[in-house]
C-alpha positions as CSV (number, residue, x, y, z in Angstrom):
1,X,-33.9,74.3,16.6
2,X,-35.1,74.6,19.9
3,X,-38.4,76.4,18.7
4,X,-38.6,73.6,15.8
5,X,-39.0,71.3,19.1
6,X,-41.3,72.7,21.0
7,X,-43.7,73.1,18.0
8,X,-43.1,69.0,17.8
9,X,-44.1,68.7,21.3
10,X,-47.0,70.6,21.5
11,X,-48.5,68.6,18.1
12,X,-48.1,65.3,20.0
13,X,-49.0,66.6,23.0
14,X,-52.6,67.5,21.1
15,X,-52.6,64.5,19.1
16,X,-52.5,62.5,21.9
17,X,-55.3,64.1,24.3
18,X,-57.4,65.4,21.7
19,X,-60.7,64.3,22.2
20,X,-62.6,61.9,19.8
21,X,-64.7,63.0,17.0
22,X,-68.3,63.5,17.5
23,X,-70.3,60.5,15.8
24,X,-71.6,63.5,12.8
25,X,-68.2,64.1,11.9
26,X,-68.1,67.2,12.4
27,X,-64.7,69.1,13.1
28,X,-64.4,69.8,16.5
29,X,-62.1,73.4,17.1
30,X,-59.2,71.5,18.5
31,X,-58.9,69.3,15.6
32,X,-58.8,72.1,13.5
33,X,-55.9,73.5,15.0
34,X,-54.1,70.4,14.7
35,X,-54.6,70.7,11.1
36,X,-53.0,74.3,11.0
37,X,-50.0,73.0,13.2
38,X,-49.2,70.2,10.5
39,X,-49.6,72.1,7.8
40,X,-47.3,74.8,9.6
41,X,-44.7,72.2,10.1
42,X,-44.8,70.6,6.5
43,X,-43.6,74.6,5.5
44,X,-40.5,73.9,7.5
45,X,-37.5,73.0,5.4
46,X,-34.8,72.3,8.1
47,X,-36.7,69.6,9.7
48,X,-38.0,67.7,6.7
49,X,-35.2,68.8,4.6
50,X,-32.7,66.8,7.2
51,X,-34.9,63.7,7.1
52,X,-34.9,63.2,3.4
53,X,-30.9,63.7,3.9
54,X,-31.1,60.8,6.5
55,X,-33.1,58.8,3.9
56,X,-31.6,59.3,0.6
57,X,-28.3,59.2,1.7
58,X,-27.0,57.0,4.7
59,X,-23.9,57.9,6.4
60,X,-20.8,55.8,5.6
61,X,-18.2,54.8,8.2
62,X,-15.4,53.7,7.1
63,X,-12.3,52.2,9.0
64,X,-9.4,54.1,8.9
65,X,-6.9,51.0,8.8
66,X,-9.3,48.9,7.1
67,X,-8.2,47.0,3.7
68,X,-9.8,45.3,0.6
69,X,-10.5,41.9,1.1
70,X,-8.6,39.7,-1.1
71,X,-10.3,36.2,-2.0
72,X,-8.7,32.9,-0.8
73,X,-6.7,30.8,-2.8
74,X,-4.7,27.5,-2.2
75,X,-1.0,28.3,-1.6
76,X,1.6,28.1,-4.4
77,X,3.1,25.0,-2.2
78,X,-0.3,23.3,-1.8
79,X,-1.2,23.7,-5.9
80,X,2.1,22.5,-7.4
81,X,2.1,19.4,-4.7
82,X,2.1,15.8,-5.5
83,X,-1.0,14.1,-5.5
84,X,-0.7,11.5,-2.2
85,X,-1.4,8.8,-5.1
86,X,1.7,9.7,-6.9
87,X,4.0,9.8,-3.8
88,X,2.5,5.9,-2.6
89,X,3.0,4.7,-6.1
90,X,6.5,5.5,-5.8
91,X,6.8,3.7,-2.2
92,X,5.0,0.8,-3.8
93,X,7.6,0.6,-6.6
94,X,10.4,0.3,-3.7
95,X,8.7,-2.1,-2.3
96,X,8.0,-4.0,-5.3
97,X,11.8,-3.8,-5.8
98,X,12.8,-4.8,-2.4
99,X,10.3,-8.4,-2.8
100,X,13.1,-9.0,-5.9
101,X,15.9,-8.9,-3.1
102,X,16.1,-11.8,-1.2
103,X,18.3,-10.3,1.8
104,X,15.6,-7.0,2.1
105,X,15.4,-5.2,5.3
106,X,11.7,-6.0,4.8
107,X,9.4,-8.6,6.9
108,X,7.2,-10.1,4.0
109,X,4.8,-13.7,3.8
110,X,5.1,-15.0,0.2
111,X,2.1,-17.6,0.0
112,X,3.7,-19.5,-3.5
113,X,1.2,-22.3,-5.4
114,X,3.0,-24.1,-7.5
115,X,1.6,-26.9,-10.1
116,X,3.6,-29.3,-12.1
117,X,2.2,-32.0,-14.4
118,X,4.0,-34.9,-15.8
119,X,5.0,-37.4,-13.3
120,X,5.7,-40.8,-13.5
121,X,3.6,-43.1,-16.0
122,X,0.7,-41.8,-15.2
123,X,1.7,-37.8,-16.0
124,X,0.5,-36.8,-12.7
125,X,0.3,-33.5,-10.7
126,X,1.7,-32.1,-8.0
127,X,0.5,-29.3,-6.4
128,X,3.1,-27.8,-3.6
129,X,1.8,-24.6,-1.3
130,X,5.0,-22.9,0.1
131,X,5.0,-20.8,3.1
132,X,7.7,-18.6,2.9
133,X,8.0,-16.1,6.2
134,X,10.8,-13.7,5.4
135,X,12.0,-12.4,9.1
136,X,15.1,-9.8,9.3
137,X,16.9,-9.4,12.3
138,X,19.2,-6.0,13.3
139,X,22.6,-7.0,15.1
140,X,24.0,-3.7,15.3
141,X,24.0,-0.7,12.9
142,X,26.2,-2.3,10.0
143,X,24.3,-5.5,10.1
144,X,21.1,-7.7,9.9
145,X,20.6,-11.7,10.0
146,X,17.6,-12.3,7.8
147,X,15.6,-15.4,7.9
148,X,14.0,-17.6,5.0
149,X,11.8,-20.7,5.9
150,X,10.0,-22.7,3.0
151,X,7.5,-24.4,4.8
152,X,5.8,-26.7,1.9
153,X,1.7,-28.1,1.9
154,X,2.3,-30.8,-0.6
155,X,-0.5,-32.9,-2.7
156,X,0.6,-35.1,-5.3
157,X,-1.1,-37.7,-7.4
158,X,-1.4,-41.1,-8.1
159,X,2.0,-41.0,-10.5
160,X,2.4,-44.8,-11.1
161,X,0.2,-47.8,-10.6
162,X,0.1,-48.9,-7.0
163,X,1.0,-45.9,-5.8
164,X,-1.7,-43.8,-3.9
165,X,-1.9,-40.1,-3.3
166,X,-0.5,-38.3,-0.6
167,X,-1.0,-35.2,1.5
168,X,0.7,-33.4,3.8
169,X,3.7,-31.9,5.1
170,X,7.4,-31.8,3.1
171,X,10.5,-31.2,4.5
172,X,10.7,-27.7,5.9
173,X,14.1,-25.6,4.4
174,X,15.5,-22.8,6.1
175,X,18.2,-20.3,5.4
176,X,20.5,-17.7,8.1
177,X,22.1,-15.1,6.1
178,X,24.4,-12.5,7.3
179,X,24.3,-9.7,5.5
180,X,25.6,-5.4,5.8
181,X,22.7,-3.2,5.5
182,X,24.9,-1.0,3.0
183,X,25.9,-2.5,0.0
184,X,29.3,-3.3,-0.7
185,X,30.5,-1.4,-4.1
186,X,27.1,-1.2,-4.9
187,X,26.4,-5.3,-4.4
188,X,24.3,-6.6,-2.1
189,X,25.1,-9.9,-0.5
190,X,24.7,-12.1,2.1
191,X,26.0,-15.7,3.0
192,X,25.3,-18.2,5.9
193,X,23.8,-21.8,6.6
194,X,20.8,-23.4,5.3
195,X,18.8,-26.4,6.6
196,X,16.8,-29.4,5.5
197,X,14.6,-30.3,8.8
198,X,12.7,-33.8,7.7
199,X,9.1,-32.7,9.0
200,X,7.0,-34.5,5.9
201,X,4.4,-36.5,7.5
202,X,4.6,-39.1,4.8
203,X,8.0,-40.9,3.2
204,X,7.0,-39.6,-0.6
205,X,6.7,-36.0,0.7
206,X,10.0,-35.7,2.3
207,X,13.4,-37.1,2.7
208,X,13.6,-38.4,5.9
209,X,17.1,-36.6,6.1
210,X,18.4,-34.2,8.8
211,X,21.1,-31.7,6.4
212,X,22.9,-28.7,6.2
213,X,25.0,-27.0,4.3
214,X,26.3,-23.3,3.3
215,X,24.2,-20.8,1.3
216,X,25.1,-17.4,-0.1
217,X,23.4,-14.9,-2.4
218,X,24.9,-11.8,-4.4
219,X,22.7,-9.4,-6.6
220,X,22.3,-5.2,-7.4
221,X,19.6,-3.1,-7.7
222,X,19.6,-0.3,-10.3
223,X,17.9,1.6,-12.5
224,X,14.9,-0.6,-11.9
225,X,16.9,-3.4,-13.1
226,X,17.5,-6.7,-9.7
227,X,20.3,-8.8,-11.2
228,X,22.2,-11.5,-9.3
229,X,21.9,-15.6,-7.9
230,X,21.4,-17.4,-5.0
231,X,23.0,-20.1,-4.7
232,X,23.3,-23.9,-1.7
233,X,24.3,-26.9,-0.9
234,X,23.1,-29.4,1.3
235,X,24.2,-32.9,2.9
236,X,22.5,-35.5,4.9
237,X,24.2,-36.2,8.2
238,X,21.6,-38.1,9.8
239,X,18.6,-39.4,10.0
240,X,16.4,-42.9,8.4
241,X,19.7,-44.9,7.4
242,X,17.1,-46.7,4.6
243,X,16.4,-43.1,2.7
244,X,18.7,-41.7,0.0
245,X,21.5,-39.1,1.4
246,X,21.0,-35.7,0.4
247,X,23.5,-34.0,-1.9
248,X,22.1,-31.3,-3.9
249,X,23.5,-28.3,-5.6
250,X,20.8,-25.7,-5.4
251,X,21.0,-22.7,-8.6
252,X,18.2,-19.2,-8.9
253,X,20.2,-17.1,-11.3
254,X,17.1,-14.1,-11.3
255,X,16.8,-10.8,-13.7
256,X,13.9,-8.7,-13.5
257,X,12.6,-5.1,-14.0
258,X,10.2,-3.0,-12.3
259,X,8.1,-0.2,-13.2
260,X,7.2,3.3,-12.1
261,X,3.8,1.5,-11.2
262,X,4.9,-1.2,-8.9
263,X,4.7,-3.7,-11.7
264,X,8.0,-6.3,-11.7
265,X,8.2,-8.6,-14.6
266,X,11.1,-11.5,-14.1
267,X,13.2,-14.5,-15.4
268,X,14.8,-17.1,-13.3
269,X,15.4,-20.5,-13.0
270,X,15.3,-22.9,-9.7
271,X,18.0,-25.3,-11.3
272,X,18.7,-28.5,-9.1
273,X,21.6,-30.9,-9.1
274,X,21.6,-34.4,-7.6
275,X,25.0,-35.3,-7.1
276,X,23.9,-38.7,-6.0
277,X,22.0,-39.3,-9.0
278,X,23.9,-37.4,-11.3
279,X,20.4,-35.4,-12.3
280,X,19.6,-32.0,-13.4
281,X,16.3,-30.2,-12.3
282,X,16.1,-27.0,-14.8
283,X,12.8,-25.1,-14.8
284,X,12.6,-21.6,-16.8
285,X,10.2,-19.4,-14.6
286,X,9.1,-16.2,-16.5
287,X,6.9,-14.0,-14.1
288,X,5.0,-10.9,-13.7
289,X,3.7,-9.2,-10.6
290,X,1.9,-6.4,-9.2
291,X,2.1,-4.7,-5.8
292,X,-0.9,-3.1,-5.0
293,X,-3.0,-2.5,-1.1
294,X,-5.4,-4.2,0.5
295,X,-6.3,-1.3,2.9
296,X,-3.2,-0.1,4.3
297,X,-1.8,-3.6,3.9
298,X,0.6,-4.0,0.9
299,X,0.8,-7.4,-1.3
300,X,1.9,-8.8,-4.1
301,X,0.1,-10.3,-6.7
302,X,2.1,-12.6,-9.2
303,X,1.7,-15.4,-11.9
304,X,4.6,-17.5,-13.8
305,X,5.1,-20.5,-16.1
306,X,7.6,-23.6,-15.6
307,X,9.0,-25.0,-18.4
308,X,11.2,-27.6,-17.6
309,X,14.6,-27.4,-19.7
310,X,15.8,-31.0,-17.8
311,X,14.4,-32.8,-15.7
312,X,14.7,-36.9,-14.6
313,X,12.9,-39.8,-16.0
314,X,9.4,-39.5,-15.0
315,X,10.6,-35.9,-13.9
316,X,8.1,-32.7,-14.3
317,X,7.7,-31.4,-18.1
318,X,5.5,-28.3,-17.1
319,X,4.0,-26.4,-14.5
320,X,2.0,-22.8,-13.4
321,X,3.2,-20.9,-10.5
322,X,1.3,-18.1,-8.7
323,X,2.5,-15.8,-5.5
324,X,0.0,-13.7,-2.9
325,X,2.9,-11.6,-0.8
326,X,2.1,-9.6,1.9
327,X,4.5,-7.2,3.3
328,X,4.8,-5.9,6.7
329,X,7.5,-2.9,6.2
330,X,9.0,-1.4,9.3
């Protein structure tokens, strides 16, 4: 090896100072014993013989604690979970099932247009916008106070001859109930007072009547099935002494069912009695409505019909109802 080496050196040694070739070509003695020192060294197995080695087969290095790779693959828990649509469809159908509970642990703003035709000689419309914030309140950790204000926009028509149309402000309604945030062998209820507070800017939109009186509500949720009634009553106890008292029996027996997909479909009635008029109010309300998001914000979307059952001489005889809901859950 060591000879191998030297031979190695000497050739570059001569390659690089050999002088130039004359401009005849001719072979000039050095260069010819370069010639005879390549050819020398192409008759040398070991050198050569170790290069074509180095060239034909590469040396491998291998890890001693190295291990195949295996490719990657989503985790048993991440390929047999829910969809994030699936699991907010379910919350939406709790939601849509806690809108059918009046005394919900839920702050919502029902926005509720109702039409009804038929008044007076004339047939006319009215066309009533109720605000209706509901507001719950915790007491302690077996009980809420839940508040429900109807706070109507009211247009109505010419209904008889000399009588021009009005708009404005009614009377605003509100209700206190007191109600356990378990239920009670499986029913939900709540019970407290309700008020008539005579805001209507004009004497056909309201009553002029301040009145109170108690309120209570009872229903159960199950199986997507909300069953149950609310029920009030109020009096007048002051207020214009030329106006009519107030003494009215209020009635909303309520069934519905909602779905898997949020969707609630309904039957109720808002039955009225006037006591002083001996005078029944009964409107059948079927309904249908959809919770679905605005962004992050959930609302409900609804439509209903009003067929009146009963009502007074020169009393309602149809009507349309339709609900925007938005729900602010805690």
């Amino acid at each position: 090896m060591i000879r191998s080496t030297s031979i190695v050196a000497l050739l570059l040694a001569v390659v690089v100072f050999a002088p130039q070739a004359p401009a005849d070509d001719s072979l000039h003695p050095m260069l010819l014993e370069r010639d005879r020192l390549v050819t020398g060294l192409e008759q040398m197995p070991s050198l050569y013989g170790m290069s074509m080695v180095i060239l034909e087969e590469p040396v491998k290095v291998e890890r001693e604690d190295s291990q195949p790779q295996r490719p990657l693959r989503l985790s048993d828990e991440a390929t047999n979970a829910q969809p994030r649509r699936d699991q907010s469809s379910g919350s939406d159908a709790d939601l849509a099932k806690k809108l059918s509970n009046p005394v919900a642990d839920l702050i919502s703003i029902p926005f509720q247009f109702n039409y009804d035709e038929g008044y007076g000689p004339k047939d006319a419309g009215i066309l009533r916008l109720n605000i209706q914030p509901v507001i719950p309140f915790t007491l302690d950790e077996d009980w809420n106070l839940i508040t429900r204000t109807i706070v109507p926009l009211i247009y109505q028509g010419s209904f008889a001859k000399g009588v021009d149309s009005e708009f404005g402000l009614g009377d605003i309604l509100q209700s206190f109930f007191l109600s356990p945030k378990q239920p009670t062998n499986g029913w939900t209820w709540g019970i407290g007072p309700i008020f008539n507070w005579p805001t209507a800017t004009d004497d056909q939109l309201g009553t002029g009547k301040w009145g109170a009186g108690p309120t209570a509500v009872l229903l159960k949720q199950e199986k997507g099935w909300t069953y149950g009634a609310l029920v009030n009553h109020v009096w007048s106890f002051a207020g214009d002494s030329d106006r009519d008292e107030i003494n009215a029996t209020f009635l909303q027996p309520f069934l519905s069912y909602t779905f898997p997909k949020a969707t609630t479909v309904g039957l109720s009635t808002e039955a009225s009695y006037d006591w002083a008029s001996d005078q029944w109010t009964v409107p059948i309300i079927p309904s249908i409505s959809q919770l679905t998001r605005f962004g992050k914000l959930p609302v409900s979307l609804g439509i209903g019909g009003r067929w009146y059952a009963q009502s007074p001489d020169g009393g309602p005889e149809w009507g349309v109802r339709f609900t925007f809901t938005a729900l602010l859950p805690k």
